[in-house]
DRENLUMZA-656094 format. One record per residue (C-alpha): x, y, z; residue number from 1. Coordinates in nm, 4 decimals. Layout:
# residues N
> X	Y	Z	NUM
...
This chain:
# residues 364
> 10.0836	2.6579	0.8907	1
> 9.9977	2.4038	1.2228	2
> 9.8329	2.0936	1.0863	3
> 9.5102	2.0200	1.1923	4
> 9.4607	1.7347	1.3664	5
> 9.3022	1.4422	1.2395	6
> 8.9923	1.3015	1.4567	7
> 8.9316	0.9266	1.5251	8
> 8.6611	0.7855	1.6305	9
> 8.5520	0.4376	1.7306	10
> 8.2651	0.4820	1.4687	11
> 8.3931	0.2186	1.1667	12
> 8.0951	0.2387	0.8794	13
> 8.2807	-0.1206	0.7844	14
> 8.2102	-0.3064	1.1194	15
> 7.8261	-0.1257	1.1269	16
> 7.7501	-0.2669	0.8092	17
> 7.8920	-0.6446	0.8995	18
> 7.6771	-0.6185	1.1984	19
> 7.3507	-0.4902	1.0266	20
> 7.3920	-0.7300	0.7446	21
> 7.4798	-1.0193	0.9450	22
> 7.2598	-0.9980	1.2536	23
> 7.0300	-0.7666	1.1981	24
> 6.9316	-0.8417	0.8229	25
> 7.1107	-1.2465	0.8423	26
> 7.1011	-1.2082	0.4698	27
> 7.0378	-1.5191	0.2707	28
> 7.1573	-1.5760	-0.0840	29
> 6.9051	-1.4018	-0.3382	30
> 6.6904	-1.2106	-0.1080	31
> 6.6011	-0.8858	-0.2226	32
> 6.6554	-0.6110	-0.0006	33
> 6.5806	-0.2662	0.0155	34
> 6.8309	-0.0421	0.1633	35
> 6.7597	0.3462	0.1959	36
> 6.8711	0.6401	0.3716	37
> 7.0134	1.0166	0.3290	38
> 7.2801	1.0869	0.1595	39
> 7.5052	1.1643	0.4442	40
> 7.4583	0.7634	0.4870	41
> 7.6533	0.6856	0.1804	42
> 7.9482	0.5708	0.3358	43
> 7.7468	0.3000	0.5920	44
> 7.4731	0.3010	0.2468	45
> 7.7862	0.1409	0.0195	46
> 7.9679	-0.0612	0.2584	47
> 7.5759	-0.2552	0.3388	48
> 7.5313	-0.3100	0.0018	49
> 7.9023	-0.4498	-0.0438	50
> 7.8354	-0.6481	0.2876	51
> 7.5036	-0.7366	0.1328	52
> 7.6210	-0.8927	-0.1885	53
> 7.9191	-1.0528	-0.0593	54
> 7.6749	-1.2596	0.1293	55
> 7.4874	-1.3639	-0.2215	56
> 7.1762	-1.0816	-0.1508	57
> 7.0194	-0.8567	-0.3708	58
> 7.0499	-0.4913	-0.2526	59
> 6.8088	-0.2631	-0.3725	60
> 6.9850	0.0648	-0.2793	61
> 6.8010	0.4147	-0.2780	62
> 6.9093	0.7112	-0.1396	63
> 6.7500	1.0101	-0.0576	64
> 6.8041	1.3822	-0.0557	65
> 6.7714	1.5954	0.2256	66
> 6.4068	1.7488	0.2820	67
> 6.2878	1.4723	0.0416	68
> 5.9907	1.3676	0.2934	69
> 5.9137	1.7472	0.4061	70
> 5.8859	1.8548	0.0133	71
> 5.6393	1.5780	-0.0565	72
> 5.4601	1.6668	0.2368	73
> 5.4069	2.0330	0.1292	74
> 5.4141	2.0018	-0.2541	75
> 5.1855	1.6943	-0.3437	76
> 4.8471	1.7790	-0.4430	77
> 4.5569	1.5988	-0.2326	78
> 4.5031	1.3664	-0.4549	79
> 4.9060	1.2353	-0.3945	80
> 4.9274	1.2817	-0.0613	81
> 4.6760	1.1336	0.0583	82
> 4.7255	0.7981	-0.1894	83
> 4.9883	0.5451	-0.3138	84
> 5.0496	0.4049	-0.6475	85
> 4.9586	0.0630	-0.7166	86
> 5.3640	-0.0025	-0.7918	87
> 5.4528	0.1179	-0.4502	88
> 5.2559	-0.2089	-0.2784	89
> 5.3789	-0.4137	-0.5456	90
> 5.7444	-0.2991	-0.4818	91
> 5.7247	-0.3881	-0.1142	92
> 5.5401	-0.6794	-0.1711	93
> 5.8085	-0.8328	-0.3690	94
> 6.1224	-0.7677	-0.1135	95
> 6.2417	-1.0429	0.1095	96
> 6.3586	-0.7598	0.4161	97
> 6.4505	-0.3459	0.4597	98
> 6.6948	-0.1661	0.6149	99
> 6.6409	0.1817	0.6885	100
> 6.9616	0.4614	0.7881	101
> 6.8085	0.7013	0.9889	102
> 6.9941	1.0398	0.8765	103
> 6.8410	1.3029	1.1400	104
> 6.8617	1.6465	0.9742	105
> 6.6789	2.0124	1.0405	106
> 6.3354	1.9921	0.9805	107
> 6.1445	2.1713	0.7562	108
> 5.8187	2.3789	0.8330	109
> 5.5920	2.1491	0.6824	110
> 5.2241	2.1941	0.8727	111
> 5.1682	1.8899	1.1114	112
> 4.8311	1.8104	0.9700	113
> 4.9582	1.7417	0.6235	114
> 5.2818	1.6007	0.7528	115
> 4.9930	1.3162	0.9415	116
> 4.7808	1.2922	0.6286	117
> 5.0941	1.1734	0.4457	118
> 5.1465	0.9390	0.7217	119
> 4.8060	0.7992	0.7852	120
> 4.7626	0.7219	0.3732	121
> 5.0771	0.5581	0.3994	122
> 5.0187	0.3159	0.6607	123
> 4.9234	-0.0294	0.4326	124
> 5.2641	0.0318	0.2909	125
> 5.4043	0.0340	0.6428	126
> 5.2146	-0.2482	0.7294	127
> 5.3032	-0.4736	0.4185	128
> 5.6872	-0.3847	0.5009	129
> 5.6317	-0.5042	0.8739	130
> 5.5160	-0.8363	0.7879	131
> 5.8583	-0.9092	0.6341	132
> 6.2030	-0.8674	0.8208	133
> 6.3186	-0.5375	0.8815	134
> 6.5649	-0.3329	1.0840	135
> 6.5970	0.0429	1.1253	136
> 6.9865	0.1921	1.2590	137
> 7.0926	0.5570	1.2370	138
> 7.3942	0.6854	1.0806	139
> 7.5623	0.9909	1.3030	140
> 7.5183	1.3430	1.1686	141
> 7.6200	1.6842	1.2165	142
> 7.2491	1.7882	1.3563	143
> 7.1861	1.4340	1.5309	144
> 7.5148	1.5462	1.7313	145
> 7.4014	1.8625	1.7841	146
> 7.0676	1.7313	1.9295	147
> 7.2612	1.5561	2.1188	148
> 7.4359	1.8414	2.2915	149
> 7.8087	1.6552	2.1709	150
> 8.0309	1.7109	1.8812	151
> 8.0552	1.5311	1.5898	152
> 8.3280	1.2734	1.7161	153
> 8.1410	1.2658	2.0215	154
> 7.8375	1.1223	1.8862	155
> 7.9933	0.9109	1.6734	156
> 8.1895	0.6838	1.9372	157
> 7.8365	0.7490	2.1805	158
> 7.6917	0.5857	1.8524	159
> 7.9724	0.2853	1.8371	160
> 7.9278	0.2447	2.2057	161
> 7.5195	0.1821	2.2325	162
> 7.5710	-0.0550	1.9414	163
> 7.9028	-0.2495	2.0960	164
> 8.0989	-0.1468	1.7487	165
> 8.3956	-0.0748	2.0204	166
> 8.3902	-0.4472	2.1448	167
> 8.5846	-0.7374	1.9578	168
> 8.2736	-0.9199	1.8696	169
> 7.9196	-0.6895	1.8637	170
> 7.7607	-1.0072	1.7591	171
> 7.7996	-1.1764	2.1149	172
> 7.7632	-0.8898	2.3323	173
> 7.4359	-0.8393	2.1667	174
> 7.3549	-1.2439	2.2378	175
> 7.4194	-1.1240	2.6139	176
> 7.1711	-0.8357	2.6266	177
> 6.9231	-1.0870	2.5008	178
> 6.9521	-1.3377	2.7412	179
> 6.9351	-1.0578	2.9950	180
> 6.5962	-0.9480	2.8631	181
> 6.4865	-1.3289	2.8232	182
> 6.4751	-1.3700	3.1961	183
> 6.3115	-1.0359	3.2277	184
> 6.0349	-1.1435	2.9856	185
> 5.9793	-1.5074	3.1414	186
> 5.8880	-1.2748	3.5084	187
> 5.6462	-1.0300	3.2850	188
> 5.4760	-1.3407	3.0421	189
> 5.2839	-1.4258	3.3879	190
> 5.1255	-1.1046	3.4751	191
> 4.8413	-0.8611	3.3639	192
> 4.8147	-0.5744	3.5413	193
> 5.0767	-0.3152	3.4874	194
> 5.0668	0.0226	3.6699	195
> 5.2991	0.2845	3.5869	196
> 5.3643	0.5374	3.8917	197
> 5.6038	0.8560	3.8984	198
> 5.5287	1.2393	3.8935	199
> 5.2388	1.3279	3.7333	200
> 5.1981	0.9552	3.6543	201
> 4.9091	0.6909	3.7540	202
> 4.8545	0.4613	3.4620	203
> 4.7397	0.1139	3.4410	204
> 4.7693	-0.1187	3.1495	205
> 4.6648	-0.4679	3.1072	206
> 4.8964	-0.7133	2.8987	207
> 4.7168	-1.0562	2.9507	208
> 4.7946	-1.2790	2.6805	209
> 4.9849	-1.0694	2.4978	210
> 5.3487	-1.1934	2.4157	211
> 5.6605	-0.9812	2.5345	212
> 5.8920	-0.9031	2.2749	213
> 6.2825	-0.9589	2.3378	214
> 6.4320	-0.6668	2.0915	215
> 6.8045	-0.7864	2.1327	216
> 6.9094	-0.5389	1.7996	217
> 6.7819	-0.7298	1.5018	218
> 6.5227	-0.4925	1.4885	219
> 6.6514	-0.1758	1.6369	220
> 7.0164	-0.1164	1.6330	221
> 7.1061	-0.0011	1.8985	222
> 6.8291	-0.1132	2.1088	223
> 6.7853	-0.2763	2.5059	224
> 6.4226	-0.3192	2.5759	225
> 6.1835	-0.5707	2.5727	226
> 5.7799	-0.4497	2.4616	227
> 5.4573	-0.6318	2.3936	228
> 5.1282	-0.4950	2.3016	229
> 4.8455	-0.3882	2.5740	230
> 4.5109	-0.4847	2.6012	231
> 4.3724	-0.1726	2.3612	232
> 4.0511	-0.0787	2.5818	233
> 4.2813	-0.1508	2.8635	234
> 4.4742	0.1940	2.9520	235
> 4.3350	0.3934	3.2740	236
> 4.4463	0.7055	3.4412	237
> 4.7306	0.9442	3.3101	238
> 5.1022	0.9452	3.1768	239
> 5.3189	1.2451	3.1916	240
> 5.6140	1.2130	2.9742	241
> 5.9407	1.3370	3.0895	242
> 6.2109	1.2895	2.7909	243
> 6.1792	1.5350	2.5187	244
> 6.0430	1.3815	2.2010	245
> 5.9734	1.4682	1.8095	246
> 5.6918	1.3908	1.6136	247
> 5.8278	1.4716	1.2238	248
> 6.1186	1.6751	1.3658	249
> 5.9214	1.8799	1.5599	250
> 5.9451	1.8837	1.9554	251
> 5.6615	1.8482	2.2181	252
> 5.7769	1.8448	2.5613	253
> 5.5760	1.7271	2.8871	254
> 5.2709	1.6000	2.7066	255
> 5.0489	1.4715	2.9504	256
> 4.7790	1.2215	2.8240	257
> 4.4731	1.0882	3.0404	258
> 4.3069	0.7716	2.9135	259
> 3.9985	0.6089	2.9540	260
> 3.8851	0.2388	2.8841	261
> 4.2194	0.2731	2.6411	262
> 4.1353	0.6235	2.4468	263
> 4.2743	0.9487	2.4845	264
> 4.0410	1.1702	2.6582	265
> 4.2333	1.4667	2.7311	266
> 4.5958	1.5853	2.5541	267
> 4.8420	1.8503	2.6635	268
> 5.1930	1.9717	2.6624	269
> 5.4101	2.2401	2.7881	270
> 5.6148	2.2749	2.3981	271
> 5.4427	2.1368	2.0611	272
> 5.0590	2.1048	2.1640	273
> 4.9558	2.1203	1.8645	274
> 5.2001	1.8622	1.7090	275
> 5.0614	1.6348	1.9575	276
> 4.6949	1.6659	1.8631	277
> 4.7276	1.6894	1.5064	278
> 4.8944	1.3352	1.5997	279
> 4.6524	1.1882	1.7933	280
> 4.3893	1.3230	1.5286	281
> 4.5763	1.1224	1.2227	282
> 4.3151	0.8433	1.2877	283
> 4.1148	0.6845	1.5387	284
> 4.3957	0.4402	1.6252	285
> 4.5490	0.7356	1.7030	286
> 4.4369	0.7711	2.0641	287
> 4.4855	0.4263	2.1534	288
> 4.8176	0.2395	2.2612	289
> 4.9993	-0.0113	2.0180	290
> 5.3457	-0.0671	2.2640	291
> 5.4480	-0.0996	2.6289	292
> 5.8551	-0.1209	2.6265	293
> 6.0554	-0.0967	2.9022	294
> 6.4290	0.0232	2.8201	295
> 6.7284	-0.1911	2.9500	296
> 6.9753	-0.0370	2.7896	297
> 7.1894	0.0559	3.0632	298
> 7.5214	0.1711	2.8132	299
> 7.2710	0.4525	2.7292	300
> 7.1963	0.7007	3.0389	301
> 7.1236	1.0560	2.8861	302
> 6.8585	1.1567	2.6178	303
> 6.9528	1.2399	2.2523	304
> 6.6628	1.3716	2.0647	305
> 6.6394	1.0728	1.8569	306
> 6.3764	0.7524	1.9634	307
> 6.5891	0.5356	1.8619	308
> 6.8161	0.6059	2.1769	309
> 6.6075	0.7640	2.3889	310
> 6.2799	0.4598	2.3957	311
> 6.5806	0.2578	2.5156	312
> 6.7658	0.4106	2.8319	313
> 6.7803	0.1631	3.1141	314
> 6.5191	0.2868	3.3929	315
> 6.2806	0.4584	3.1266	316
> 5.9318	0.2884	3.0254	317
> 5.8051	0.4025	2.6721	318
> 5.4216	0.4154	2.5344	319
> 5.3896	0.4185	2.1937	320
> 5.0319	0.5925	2.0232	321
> 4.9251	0.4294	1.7566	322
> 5.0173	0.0935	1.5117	323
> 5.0628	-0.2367	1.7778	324
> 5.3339	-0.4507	1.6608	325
> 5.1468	-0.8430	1.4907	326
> 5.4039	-1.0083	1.7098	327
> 5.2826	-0.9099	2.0166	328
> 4.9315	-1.0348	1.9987	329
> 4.8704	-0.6313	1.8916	330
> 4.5232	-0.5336	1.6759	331
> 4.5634	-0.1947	1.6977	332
> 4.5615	0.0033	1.3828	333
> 4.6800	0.3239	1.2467	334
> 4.9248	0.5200	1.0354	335
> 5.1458	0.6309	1.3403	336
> 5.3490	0.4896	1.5407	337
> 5.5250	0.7418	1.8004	338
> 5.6958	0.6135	2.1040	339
> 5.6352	0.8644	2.4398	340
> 5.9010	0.8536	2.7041	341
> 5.8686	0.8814	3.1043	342
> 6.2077	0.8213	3.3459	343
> 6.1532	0.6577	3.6035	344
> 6.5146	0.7113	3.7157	345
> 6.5253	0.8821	4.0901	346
> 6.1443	0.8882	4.1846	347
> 5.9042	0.6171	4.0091	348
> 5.7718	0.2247	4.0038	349
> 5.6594	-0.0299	3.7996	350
> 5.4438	-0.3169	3.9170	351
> 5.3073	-0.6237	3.7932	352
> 4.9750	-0.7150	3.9651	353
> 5.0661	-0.5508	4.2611	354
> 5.4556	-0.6418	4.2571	355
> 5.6743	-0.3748	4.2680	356
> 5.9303	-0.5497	4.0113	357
> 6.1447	-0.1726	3.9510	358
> 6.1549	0.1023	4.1539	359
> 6.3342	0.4241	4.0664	360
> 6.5010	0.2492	3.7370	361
> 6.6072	-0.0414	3.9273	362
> 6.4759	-0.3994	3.8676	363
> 6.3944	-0.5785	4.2170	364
């Protein structure tokens, strides 16, 4: 009988879990902190929590099984889904941070309007977890390879590789991507008027005295893109995005919003129309922008499937419908938040007050 042969990977669930309990989380002796994910997860799941407690924390550790979200979505009465229990605000109101393993999986065929009702009656839990630290990372699975278009060990190292796992020390390479995006931010922090220009794109957002966020990984990991919050009666003209994306595991490709004075006016796609109205129809926040981010990311160059890659590819800009981020001088409001991709990679521009400042993915 041939042996098979075994398959390495740069992918070490050890060196992820330093780096998310370290940098992302900086742990502090007796905070309490949730950490949840799939089960696939359980080998990143146990070495955080070890990582966790070694540094004096207190790990609250919950796993979940596959199709958990999509069975409460179709099973719970009305009553259930579209409420929480008392204990679930107290529960978040009592942790000191969260980390949350993204385990991408096949999605279930859960209607999209219920799927946003669970979402929108959810949102003061999402907003009460917000205030404190938090940091989201994705653990690489069979289908998130598969999304990918790459095998299993494939996705793994591209997953060690956006997060510098294969350097010596991720925790200084990701000190260089922020002082990248630092001097990027002091150049934005002056201007107002943003306009957005590519194929089937004209839109114009305005950003004065809002802050620009530097997300250098605590938040995201990977990430590469700095964001801020727009002016929320501010968006004009329309936005056709180009990168595939999924709303609740489902896909919509080429939506194509038009805005006016900041609101949605008119909503269409080529793939998954309906999963983008019964999106923008979760609320009235809904239809109004909570994040312009502009990826940086240049270690990332082809889309995944997953947002967590994809809202970061160098030469992309990302809106995102929905919830503004507090830090960013933000009010919006809702119980989404969905990042929309457009490349402008090979034919597009972004200005600041009439500045070109990148043209066809490249800063100027």
């Amino acid at each position: 009988m041939t042996a098979v042969p075994t398959v390495t990977t740069t992918y070490d669930p050890h060196k992820h879990a330093a780096l998310l309990a370290e940098y992302c989380l900086y742990a502090a002796r007796g905070e309490r902190l949730l950490v949840t994910g799939g089960i696939e997860a359980a080998p990143l799941l146990r070495e955080v929590t070890r990582a966790l407690l070694l540094r004096g924390a207190r790990p609250v550790t919950r796993l979940e099984y596959p199709g958990q979200n999509d069975d409460l979505a179709e099973l719970a009465s009305d009553e259930v889904l579209g409420s929480f229990h008392a204990a679930e605000a107290a529960d978040f109101g009592a942790l000191d941070g969260s980390l949350r393993v993204l385990t991408p999986e096949t999605p279930g065929q859960v209607a999209a309007a219920r799927r946003a009702q669970l979402l929108a009656s959810r949102a003061p839990l999402a907003n009460i977890r917000s205030q404190r630290k938090w940091s989201l990372t994705l653990y690489p699975t069979a289908y998130a390879a598969a999304q990918a278009g790459m095998t299993v060990p494939e996705f793994a190292d591209f997953v060690a590789r956006a997060m510098f796992l294969d350097r010596a020390d991720p925790v200084a390479a990701w000190g260089e991507v922020r002082e990248k995006q630092a001097r990027l931010i002091e150049r934005l922090s002056v201007g107002d008027r943003v306009r957005i220009e590519a194929p089937g794109t004209d839109l114009t957002l305005r950003v004065e005295g809002r802050s620009w966020a530097n997300s250098d990984g605590k938040r995201n990991m990977p990430s590469g893109e700095v964001f801020t919050g727009p002016l929320e009666d501010s968006a004009e003209g329309v936005v056709t995005f180009t990168v595939p994306a999924l709303y609740n595991g489902q896909s919509v490709r080429g939506a194509r919003l038009v805005f006016r004075a900041g609101e949605v006016v008119e909503a269409s796609a080529d793939e998954g129309e309906d999963v983008l109205r019964a999106a923008l129809d979760t609320d009235p926040g809904a239809r109004r922008l909570g994040e312009l981010g502009i990826g940086t990311n240049d270690g990332i160059q082809q889309p995944t499937g997953n947002i967590l890659f994809d809202e970061k590819i160098g030469g992309t800009v990302h809106l995102a419908l929905g919830r503004s981020y507090p830090e960013t001088g933000g009010t919006n409001t809702s119980g989404i938040h969905w990042d929309l991709i457009t490349d402008l990679r090979g034919s597009g521009r972004l200005s600041v007050d009439g500045e070109v400042i990148q043209e066809n993915g490249v800063f100027v």
